[in-house]
N, C-alpha and C positions, 0 to 999 in steps of 0.2 A: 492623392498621396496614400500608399499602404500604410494603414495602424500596425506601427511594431509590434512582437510578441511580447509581451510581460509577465507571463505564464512562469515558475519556475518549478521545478521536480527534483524530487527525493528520492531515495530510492536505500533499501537494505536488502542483503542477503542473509536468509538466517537457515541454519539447519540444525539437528538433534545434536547432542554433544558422543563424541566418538566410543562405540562399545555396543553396550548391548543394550538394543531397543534404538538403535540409529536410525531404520530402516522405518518405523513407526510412523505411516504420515497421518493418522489421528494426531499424535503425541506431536508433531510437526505443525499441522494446523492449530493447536490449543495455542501450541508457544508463540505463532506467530500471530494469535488471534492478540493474546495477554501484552505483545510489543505492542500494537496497534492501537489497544486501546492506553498503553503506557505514554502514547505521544502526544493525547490530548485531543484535542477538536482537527481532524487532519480530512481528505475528501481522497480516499483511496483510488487510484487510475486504473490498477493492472496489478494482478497476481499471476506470476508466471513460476510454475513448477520446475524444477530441474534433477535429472537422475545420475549420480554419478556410481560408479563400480568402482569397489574398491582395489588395493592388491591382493587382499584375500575372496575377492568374487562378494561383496556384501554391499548392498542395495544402502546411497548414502542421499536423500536425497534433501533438497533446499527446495524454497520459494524467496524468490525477489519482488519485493512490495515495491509501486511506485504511488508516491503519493506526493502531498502538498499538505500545505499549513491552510485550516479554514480559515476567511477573513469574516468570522461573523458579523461584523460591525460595518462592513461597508457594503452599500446596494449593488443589486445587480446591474450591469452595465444597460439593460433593454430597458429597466425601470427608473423613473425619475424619483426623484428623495421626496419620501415624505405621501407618496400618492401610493393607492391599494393598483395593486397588476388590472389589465382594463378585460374584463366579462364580454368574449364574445359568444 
């Protein structure tokens, strides 16, 4: 019997707020660094960039995070509770 998937995913889109300094993907990455770390214990999947033009020609661009909620508390599925991972 296939083990179902139980995996579940997150996901935001975030980009500069509209004007000047949109275009900023330093100022892009900070902001979506400061989300990331604002959501707590999470295990990041995928950062994927996006460039949109605007109607005046002006570079707008986003990143959509995918992520998950860490389960720090519960073992890995390879490992049995309670025993150190086995030293080959």
């Amino acid at each position: 019997m296939t083990k179902p998937i139980t995996n579940h995913m997150h996901h935001f889109t975030q980009n500069n707020p509209e004007g000047i300094g949109q275009d900023s993907v330093p100022a892009l990455l900070r902001r979506v660094a400061t989300t990331i770390e604002e959501l707590g214990q999470v295990e990041v999947y995928d950062l994927i960039m996006h460039n949109e033009i605007t109607d005046d020609g002006t570079d707008w661009p986003s990143i959509t995070v995918y992520f998950d909620y860490s389960q720090a508390d519960e073992p890995e599925e390879d490992e049995p509770e309670g025993d150190a991972p086995a030293v080959t």
